[in-house]
C-alpha positions as CSV (number, residue, x, y, z in Angstrom):
1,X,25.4,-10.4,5.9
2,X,22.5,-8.1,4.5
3,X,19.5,-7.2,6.5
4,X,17.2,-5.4,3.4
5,X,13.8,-4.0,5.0
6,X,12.0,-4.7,2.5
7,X,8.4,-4.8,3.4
8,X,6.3,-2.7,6.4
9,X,2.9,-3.9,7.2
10,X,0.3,-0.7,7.7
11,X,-3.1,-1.2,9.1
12,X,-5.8,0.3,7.7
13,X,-9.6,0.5,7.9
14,X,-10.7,0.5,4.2
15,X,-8.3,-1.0,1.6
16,X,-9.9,0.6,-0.9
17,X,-9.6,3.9,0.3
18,X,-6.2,3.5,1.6
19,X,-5.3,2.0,-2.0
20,X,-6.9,5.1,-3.6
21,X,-4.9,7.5,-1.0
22,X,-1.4,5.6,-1.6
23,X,-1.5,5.3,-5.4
24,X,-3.6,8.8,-6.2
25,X,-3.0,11.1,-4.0
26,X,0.7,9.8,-2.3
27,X,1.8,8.9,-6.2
28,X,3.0,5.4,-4.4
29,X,3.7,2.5,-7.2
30,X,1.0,-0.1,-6.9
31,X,2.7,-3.6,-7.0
32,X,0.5,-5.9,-6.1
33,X,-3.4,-6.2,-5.4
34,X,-4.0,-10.2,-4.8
35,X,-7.4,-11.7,-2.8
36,X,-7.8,-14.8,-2.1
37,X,-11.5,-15.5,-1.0
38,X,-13.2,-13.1,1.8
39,X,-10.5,-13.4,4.7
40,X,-7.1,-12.5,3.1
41,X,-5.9,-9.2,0.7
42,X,-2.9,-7.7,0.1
43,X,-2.1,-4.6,-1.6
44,X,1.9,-4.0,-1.9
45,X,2.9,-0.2,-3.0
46,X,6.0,1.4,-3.3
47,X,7.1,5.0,-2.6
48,X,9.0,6.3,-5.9
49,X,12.3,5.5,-6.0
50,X,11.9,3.6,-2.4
51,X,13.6,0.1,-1.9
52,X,11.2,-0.8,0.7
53,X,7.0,-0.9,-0.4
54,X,4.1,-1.2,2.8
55,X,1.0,-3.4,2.6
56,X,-2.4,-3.1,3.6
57,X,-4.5,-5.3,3.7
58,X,-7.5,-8.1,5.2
59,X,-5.7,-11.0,7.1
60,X,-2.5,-9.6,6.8
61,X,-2.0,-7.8,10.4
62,X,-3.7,-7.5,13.9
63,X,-2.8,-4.0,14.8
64,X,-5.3,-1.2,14.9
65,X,-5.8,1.2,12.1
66,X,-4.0,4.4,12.5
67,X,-1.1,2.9,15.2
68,X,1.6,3.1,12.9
69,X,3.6,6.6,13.3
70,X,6.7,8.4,12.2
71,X,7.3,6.3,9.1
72,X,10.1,8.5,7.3
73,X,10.2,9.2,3.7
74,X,13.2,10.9,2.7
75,X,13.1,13.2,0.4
76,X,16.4,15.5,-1.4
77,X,14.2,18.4,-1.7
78,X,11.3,18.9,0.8
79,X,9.9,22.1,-0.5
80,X,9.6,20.5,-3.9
81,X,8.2,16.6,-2.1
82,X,5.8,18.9,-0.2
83,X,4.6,20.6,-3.2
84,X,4.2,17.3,-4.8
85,X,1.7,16.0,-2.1
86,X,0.2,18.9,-2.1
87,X,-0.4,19.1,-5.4
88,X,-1.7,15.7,-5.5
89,X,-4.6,16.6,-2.8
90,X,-2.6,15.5,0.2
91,X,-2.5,17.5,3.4
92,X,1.1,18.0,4.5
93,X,1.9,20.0,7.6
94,X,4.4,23.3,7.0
95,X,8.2,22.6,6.9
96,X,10.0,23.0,9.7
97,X,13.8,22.7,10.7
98,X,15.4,22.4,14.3
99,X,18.1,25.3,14.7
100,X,20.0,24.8,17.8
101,X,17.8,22.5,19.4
102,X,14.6,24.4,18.7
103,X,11.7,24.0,15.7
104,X,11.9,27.4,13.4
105,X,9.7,27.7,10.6
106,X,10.5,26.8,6.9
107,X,13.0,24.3,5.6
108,X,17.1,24.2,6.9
109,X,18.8,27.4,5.2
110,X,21.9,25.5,4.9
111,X,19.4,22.3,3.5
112,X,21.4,19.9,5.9
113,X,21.0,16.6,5.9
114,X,18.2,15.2,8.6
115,X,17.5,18.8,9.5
116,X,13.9,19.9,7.9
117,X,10.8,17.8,8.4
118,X,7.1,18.2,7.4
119,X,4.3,15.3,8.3
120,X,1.2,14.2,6.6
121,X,-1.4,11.1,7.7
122,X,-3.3,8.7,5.3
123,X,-7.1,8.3,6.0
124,X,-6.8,6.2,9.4
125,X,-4.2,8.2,10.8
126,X,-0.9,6.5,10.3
127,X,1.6,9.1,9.8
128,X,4.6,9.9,7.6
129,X,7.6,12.3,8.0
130,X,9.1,13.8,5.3
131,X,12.9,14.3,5.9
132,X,15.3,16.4,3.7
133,X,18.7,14.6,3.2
134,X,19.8,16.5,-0.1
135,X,22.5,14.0,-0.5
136,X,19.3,11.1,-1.4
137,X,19.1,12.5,-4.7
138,X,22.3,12.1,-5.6
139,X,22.6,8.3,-5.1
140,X,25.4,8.2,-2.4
């Protein structure tokens, strides 16, 4: 039996704004924008080449804007993600890999799978890890 994670609800203040940040800036895929009435949105967007979109919206989740932490996008190459973002106006922390239990500056020398990180937060706070896995890009 399959269990697909398809779908990850993220509270927001501002669905405008947080569409505008995803689809802009974060170069997310917007799949759906649907109201019905006053009480109930839902945008769906998907990172690029991501099996699994978020959604934002009104009447779609009680939790607080900005609670949702350490959602991981992994990336084959994190210098060249981070530029991306960048690029696109996002604010991305510096790369950073552990070596021997400890942070170091700058991406894995060896680019190792799970070893170099960097962070960034939409408008409300919720936060994304970028995680190096070179092997993602290669479709294994």
């Amino acid at each position: 039996m399959d269990f697909k994670l398809e779908l990850v609800l993220l509270p927001v203040s501002d669905v405008d704004r947080a569409k505008a940040f995803y689809a802009e800036r974060a170069g997310f895929h917007v799949d759906v924008d649907h109201r019905a009435g006053d009480a109930f949105r839902v945008v769906q967007v998907t990172p690029p080449g991501s099996a699994c979109s978020i959604s934002f919206g009104v009447g779609i989740t009680e939790m607080a804007p900005g609670s949702v932490q350490g959602l991981h996008l992994v990336v084959a190459d994190i210098e060249a993600a981070r530029a991306e973002l960048t690029g696109r106006g996002v604010d991305v922390s510096e790369i950073r890999h552990l070596e021997a239990g400890e942070w170091h500056p700058g991406a894995d020398p060896q680019h190792r799978d799970y070893e170099s990180f960097a962070d960034f937060k939409d408008p409300d706070g919720n936060t994304w890890v970028l995680q190096e896995v070179p092997r993602a890009g290669t479709g294994a």
